[in-house]
N, C-alpha and C positions, 0 to 999 in steps of 0.2 A: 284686495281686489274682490269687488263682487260680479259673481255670473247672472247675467243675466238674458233676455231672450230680447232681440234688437231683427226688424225687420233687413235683408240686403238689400244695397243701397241698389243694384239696380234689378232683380228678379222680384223684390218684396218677399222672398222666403225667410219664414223664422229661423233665425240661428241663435243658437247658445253659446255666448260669447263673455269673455272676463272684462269689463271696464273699469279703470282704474282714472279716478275723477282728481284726485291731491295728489301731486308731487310734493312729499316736504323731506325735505334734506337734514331737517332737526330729527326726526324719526326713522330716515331710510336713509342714508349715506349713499347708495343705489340710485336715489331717486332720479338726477340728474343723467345718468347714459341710459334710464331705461323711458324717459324721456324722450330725451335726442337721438335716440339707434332706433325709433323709429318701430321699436317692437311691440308697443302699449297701445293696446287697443286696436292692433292687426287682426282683421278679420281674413276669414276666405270660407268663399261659400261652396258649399257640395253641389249645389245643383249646375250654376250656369259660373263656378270658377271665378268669379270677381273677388279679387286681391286688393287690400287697404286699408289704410289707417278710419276706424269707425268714427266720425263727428260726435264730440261728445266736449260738454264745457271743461276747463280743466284749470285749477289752480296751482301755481308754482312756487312754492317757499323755498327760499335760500338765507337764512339767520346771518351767516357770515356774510354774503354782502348784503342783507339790507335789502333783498327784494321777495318781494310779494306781488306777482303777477297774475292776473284773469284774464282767462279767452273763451270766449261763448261763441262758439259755430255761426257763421251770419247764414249756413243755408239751412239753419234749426229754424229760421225762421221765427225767435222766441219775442214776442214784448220784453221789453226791460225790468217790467214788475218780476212777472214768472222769469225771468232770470236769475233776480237778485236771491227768488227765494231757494232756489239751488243754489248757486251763488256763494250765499250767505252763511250756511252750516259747516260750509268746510272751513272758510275764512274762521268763522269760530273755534273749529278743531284745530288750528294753525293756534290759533291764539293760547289757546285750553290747554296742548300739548307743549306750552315753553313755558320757564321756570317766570314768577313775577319780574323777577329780576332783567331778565332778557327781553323782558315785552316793552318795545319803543315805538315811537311816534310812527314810524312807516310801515306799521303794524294798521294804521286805521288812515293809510294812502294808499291803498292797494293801488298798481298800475294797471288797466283794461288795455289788452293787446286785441287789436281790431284783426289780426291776420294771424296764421299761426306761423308762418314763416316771422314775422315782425317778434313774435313768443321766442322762438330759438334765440333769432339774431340779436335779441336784449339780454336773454341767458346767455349766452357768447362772447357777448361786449364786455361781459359783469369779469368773467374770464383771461379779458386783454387780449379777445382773437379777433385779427382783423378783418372786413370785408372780405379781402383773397383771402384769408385763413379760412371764412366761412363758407366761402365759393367751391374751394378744393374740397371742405371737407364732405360737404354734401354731395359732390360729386362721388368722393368714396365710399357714400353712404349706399348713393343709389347704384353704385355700379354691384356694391354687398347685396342691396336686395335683388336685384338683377341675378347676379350669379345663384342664388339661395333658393330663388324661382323657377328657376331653369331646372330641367331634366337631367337626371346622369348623364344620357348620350348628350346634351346638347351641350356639358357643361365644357368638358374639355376644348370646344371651338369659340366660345365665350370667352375662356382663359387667352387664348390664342390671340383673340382678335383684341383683348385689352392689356396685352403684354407689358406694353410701356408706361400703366398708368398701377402695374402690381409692384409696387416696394414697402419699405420697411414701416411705413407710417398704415399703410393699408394692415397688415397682418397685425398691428398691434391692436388695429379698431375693431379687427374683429377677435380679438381672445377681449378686449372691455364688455364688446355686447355678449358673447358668450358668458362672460362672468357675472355679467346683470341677470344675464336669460336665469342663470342658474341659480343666482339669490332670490331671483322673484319665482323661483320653483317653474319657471319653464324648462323644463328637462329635455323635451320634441327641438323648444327653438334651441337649446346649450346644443343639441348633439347633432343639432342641421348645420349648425358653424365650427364647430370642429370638423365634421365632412365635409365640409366648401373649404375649411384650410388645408385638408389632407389632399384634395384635389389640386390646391394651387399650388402646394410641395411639389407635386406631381409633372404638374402640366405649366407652369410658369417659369421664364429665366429664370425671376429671382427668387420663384421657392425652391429649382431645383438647385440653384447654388448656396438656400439657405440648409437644404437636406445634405448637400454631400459636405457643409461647414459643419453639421450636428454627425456626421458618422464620422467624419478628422476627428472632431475633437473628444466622440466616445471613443473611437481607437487608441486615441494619447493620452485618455482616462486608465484605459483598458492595456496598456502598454507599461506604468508606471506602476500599476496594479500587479502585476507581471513581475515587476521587477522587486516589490516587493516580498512580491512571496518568494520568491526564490533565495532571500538571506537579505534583506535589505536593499534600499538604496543609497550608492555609495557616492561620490562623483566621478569615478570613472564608470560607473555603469550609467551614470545620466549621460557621462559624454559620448559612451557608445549608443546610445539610445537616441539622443539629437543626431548627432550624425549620419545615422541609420537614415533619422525624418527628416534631412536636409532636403527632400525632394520637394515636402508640401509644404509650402507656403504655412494653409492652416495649420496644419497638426503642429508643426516647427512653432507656430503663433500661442497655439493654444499649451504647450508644454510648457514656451519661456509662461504661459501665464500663468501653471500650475506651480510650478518651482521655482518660482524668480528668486526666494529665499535662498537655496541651495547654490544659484548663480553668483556667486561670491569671488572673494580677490583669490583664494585658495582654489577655485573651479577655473575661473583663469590664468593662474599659472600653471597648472596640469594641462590646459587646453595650448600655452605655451609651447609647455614642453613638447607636446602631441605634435606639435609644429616642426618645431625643430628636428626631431628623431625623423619626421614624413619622407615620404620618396618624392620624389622631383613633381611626381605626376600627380600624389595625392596633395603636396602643400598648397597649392592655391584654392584647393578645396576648400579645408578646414582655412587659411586667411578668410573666404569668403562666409567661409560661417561664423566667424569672428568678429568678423566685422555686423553681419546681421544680427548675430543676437544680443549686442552691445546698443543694437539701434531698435528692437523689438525690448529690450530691458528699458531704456530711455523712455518709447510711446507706453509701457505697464504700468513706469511708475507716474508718467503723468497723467497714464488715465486715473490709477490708484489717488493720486492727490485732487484730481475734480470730481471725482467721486465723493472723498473725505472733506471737501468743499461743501459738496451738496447736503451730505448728509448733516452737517453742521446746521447749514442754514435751516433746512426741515428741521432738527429739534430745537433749536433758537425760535423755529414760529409756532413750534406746538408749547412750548416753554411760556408764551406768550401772548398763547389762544384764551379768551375767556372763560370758552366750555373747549379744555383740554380732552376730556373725555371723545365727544364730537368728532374733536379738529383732527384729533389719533386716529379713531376709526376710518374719516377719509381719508388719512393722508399711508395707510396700509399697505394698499400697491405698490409705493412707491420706498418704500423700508425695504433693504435688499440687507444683504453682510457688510460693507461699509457703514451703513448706519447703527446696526448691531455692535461696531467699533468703537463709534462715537459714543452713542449711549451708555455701554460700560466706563469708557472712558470719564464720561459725565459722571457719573455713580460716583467712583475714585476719586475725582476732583471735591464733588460735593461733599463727601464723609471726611476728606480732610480738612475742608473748610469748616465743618460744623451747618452745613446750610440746611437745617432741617425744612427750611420751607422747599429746598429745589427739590431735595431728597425726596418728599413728599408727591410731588408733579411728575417726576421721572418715575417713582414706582407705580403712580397709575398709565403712562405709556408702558412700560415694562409688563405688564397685569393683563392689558390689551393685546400687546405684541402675542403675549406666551397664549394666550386663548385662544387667538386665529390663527397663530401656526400651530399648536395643536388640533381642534377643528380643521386645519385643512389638511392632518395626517388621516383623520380620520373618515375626512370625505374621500380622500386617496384609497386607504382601503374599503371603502363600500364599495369601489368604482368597480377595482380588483376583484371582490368578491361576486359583484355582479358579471364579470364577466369568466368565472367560475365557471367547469363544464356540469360537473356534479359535487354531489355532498364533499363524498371523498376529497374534491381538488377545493373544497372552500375549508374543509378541518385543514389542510397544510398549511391555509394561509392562516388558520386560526393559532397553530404549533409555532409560524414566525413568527407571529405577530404579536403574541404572548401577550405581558402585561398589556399590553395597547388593549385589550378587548377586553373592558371594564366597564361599568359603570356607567362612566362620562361616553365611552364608545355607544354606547345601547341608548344614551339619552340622544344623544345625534341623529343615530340612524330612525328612532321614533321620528323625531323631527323632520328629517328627511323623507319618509316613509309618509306621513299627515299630509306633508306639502304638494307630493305631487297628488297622493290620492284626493285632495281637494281643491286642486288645478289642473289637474290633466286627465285624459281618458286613457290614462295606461295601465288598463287594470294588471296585465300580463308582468310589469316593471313591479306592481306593486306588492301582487302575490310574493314575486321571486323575493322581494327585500323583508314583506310579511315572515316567511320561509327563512331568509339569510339573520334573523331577528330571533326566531327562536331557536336556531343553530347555538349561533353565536349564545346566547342565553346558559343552552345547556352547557354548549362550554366553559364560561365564565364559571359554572357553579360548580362542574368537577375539576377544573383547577383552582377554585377555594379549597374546595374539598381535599383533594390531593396537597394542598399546601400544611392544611392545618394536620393532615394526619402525620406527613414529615417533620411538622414542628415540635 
């Protein structure tokens, strides 16, 4: 992204503004939601408050399908020469930036999208989302900018009034443009959507039954955890513990989903017996829990098998991506612990078979996987650290956090530290991480120190 100084579109006042002119998905994996969410190249002006995406040309590379798209603003008003010659340099770096091998014919068809709305809806299609698919989702788009816009006071009567249009498709659009906001070192846009989510927790049906589903199921975390420590968990302590949670629904949901192992032939014939030994008044109880968690076991293990379905089919298409390297990185979000399953599982197959070529292709998703889930420990703990009150409360976190504050910890948070300081005006966030940088530093060097004198 370069900054640059762009008159507003409707006062004429200079603003200093980041325009980003190349979406290429070969280079940014990002590139596609920080596109479409609508956040690249939002302006807002100080003086007379005008909010908007800034007219500016922009090119679109997608390698995997085969598209290479141009949109030139038609109220830029530009001849078609002086367009091409903007135009033209990116489409280059498009080219410059893929291997020879990868550079094909619809490399020099580029498609000229007349409208930017017709630019979406072609990146959309390329997707398999339909007209209504893209009707709704823009809908969800603008009711996010709508709410993001909006004042604290005004935000809760906003929630209010779009009740029936907040579920589960909405909350997930917005932790994607969050997660864009925050790869593309928009730190202000990451943390204005995480506050519009915490509000819709708040103030919406379905965030408020998505928040009291997240406190069920840390209670039946936090319960199990309990049971633990107190000498193990045995299965009569599980079945007093279901039993206990026969009231909620979730929790009761959320435990069969923690311990479905433990739910065994041996847990039900104890639960038998519980049966039989019951007083008149307690056995229809426990029948009725017998009966549900035989029918909550049924829907775990067949979400567990479509799950083990999916994650299949994702490494069978990364298995068979050209640039597997690429295909891994996008397809990240979507790698949960079933996939983690498969993929070991793959490993084990392939070293019995001798298949050094799979062997090969699986260690470089493995290689990917372990880098970003590390990286995202460690952006974890910045996050922690930054919301540290003082020194004191950020060494604690340094004491837990132990080996994690190394090396590769100190090359992140530089990285992190660069990003926003040359994308954002937070100098106050930068100081603090400046500050949380040579903390962390000295620490690292007296637990070297402290190590090698024990050794």
């Amino acid at each position: 992204m370069a900054k640059t100084t762009v008159p507003c579109p409707r006062c004429r006042t200079p603003i200093v503004v980041e325009i980003t002119r190349l979406f290429d998905m070969n280079t940014d994996p990002q590139a596609k939601d920080k596109l479409l969410s609508g956040a690249a190249n939002f302006i807002s002006c100080p003086v007379c408050h005008y909010e908007g995406i800034y007219p500016t040309p922009i090119v679109y590379h997608d390698p995997e399908k085969e598209l290479l798209l141009t949109y030139y603003p038609p109220e830029l008003n530009v001849p078609l020469p002086e367009q091409e010659k903007i135009i033209g340099p990116l489409i280059k770096k498009v080219v410059d930036d893929l291997l020879p091998a990868k550079r094909k014919a619809y490399l020099f068809q580029p498609q000229t999208m007349l409208t930017q709305q017709h630019l979406f809806e072609t990146i959309l299609k390329a997707d398999g989302i339909t007209p209504e698919m893209m009707k709704a989702q823009q809908e969800k788009l603008r009711l996010i900018q709508d709410m993001a816009a909006a004042s604290q006071d005004a935000l809760p009567e906003i929630i209010k009034q779009n009740d029936g249009k907040i579920d589960e498709e909405l909350f997930v659009l917005i932790s994607r443009l969050a997660e864009a906001s925050a790869a593309g070192g928009d730190q202000q846009g990451a943390q204005l959507l995480v506050g519009l989510q915490r509000a819709l927790l708040e103030h919406s049906t379905y965030g408020r039954k998505l928040a009291e589903e997240a406190q069920e199921t840390q209670a039946a975390i936090q319960s199990l955890q309990e049971l633990s420590q107190k000498g193990g968990i045995t299965r009569e302590s599980l079945l007093d513990l279901l039993i206990k949670s026969a009231d909620s629904d979730v929790r009761l949901t959320a435990l069969v989903t923690l311990v479905r192992d433990g739910l065994d032939y041996s847990f039900f014939t104890l639960l038998s017996d519980r049966i039989e030994q019951a007083t008149v008044e307690e056995r229809p109880k426990l029948v009725a829990l017998r009966d549900r968690l035989l029918k909550l076991i049924d829907e775990v293990d067949q979400a567990r098998k479509a799950q083990a379905a999916a994650a299949q089919a994702l490494l069978d298409e990364l298995l068979q991506a050209e640039n597997i390297e690429q295909a891994t990185q996008q397809a990240l979000p979507q790698m949960d612990q079933a996939f983690v399953d498969v993929l070991n599982h793959a490993v084990d197959q392939a070293e019995k078979a001798n298949d050094e070529e799979k062997l090969r292709k699986l260690a470089i998703i493995i290689a990917i996987l372990q880098a970003s889930s590390q990286s995202g420990r460690y952006i974890q703990l910045i996050e922690t650290l930054l919301q540290a009150q003082d020194e004191a409360a950020r060494h604690a976190i340094f004491e837990k956090a132990g080996d994690a504050v190394n090396a590769d910890f100190l090359q992140i948070l530089n990285q992190v530290t660069a990003q926003i300081e040359q994308s954002n005006n937070q100098h106050e966030m930068v100081e603090q991480l400046k500050e949380i940088y040579r903390e962390a530093l000295r620490y690292s060097m007296q637990r070297n120190l402290d190590q090698s004198a024990s050794a």
